[in-house]
N, C-alpha and C positions, 0 to 999 in steps of 0.2 A: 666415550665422551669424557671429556673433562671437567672438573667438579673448580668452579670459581670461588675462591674462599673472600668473603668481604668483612675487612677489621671494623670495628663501632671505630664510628668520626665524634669525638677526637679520644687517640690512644690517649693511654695515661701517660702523665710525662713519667720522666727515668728517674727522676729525684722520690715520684711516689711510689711506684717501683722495688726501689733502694729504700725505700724505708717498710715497707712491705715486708721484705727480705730481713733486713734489721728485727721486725719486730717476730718475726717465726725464731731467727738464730738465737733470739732471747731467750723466748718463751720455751724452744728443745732445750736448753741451756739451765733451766732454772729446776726442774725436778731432776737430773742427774746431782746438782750439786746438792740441792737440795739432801737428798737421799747420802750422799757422803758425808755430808756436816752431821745429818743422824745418827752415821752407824760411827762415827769418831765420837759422838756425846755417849749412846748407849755404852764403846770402850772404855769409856770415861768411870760410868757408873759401876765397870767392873775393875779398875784401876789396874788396867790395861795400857792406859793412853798418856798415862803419865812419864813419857818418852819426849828426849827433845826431838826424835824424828815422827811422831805425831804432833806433838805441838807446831811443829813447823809446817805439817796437813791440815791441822786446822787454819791456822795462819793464812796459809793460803786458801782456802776453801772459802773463808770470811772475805780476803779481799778479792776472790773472783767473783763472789754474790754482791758483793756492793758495784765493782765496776759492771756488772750485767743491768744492777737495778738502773744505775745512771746512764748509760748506754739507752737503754731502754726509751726512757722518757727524755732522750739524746738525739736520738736516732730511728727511734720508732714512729711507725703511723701513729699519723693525731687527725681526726676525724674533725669537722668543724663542732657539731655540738660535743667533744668527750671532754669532760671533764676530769683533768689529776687530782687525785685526794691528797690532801696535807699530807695525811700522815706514810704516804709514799712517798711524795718528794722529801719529807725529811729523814728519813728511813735511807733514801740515796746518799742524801749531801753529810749524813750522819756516816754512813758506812764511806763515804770517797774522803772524809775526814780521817776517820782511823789509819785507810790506807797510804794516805798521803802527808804532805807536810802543809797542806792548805785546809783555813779552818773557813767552812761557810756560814753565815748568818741569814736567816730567809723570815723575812719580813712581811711577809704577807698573811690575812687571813682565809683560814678556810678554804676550801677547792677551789680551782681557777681554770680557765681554758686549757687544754691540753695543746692547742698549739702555741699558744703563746708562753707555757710552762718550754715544751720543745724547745724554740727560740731563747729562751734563758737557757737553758742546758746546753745548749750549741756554743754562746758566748762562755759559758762558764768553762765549756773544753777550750776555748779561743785562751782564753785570760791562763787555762793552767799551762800553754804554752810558752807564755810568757811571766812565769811564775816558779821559773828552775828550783829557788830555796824555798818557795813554800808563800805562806804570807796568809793572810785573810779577807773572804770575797764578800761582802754587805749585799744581799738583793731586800729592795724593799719597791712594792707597790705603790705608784705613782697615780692616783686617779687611775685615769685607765691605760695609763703605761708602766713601764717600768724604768729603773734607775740600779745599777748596780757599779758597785765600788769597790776596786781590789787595792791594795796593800803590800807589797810584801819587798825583801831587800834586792836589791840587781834583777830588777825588772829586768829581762830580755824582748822587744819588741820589736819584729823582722819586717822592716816595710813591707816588702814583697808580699805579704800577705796583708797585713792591718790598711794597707793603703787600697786593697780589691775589694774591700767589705762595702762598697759604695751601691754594688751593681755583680749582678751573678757573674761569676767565670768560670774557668777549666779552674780542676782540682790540681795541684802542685805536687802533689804525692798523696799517696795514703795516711801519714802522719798530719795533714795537713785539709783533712775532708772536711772537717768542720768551718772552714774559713771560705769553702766553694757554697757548701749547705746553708749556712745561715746569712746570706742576700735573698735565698732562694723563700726560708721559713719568713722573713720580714717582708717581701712581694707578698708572698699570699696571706698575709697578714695588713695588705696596705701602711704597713711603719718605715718611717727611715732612724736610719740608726745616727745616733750624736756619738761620738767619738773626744775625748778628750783624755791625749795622755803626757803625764808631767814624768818626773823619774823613779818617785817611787809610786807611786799612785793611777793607776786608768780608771775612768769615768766612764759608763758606756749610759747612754737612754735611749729610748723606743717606745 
């Protein structure tokens, strides 16, 4: 006899899924490096590591811990009640600074929704796309939206993508997931996004 298998009505969609997945790849992700940035600090304290080809271990080891923590709160499950702690989101936008040539400013106090942190961190992969030379991104709490302001010299802004952010779509590439993701984080969030971009400045609210 044949055994009928019946799925709960309704599956989860693919977007939660996908962030599911994100948030495991994270979290296996974070005590391997974790544990390497230790045993390069302990070489340290025996002055071992005082090599430009550790230093360059470290280097990396720092910026693969910052892009996991912002990743993270990117890309990860956000539960409706979780709340992000400050001092984690700046710890991200602190370490994707060092990494990068983009400096952030985070404006808000105290913990905040962790979906609607998501959705900022979605836009802020959207804007570093269009942010080749670097520049600097302003997020500040708006009553209970947000406002974030980027900066920086030869803005690059690819319709094909800034013009979809209206309304969910197919993802364009892999480089380009963030721009299919975050319609999807602002729907279940009930926001629409305001859009304003001049040439060296983009505006976004929600």
């Amino acid at each position: 006899m044949n055994e009928v298998h019946r799925f709960p009505s309704p599956l989860p969609a693919p977007d939660a899924i996908a962030a599911e997945v994100a948030s495991r790849i994270c979290h296996d992700l974070v005590s391997p490096l974790g544990a390497i940035a230790n045993g390069v600090e302990l070489m340290g304290l025996t002055g071992t590591a005082d090599t430009p080809e550790m230093a360059l271990i470290r280097e990396s080891v720092d910026g693969a811990n910052a892009r996991i923590r912002f990743f993270r709160l990117a890309y990860g499950a956000a539960l409706p009640d979780q709340r992000a702690g400050r001092a984690e989101i700046l710890a991200a936008l602190q370490g994707a600074s060092r990494a990068g040539r983009t400096t952030y400013e985070w404006n808000a106090a105290g913990d905040q929704p962790r979906a609607e942190v998501r959705a900022v961190f979605l836009i802020l992969q959207c804007l570093e796309s269009a942010m080749p030379m670097g520049g600097v991104v302003r997020v500040a709490r708006e009553g209970t939206g947000w406002h974030l302001e980027a900066e920086g010299p030869r803005l690059r802004v690819e319709d094909r993508l800034w013009d979809r952010l209206a309304a969910p779509h197919a993802p364009q590439g892999a480089g380009s997931v963030q721009f299919a993701l975050l319609p999807l984080a602002l729907a279940a969030l009930g926001r629409v996004l305001s859009l304003d971009v001049q040439t060296d400045r983009i505006v976004i609210r929600f």
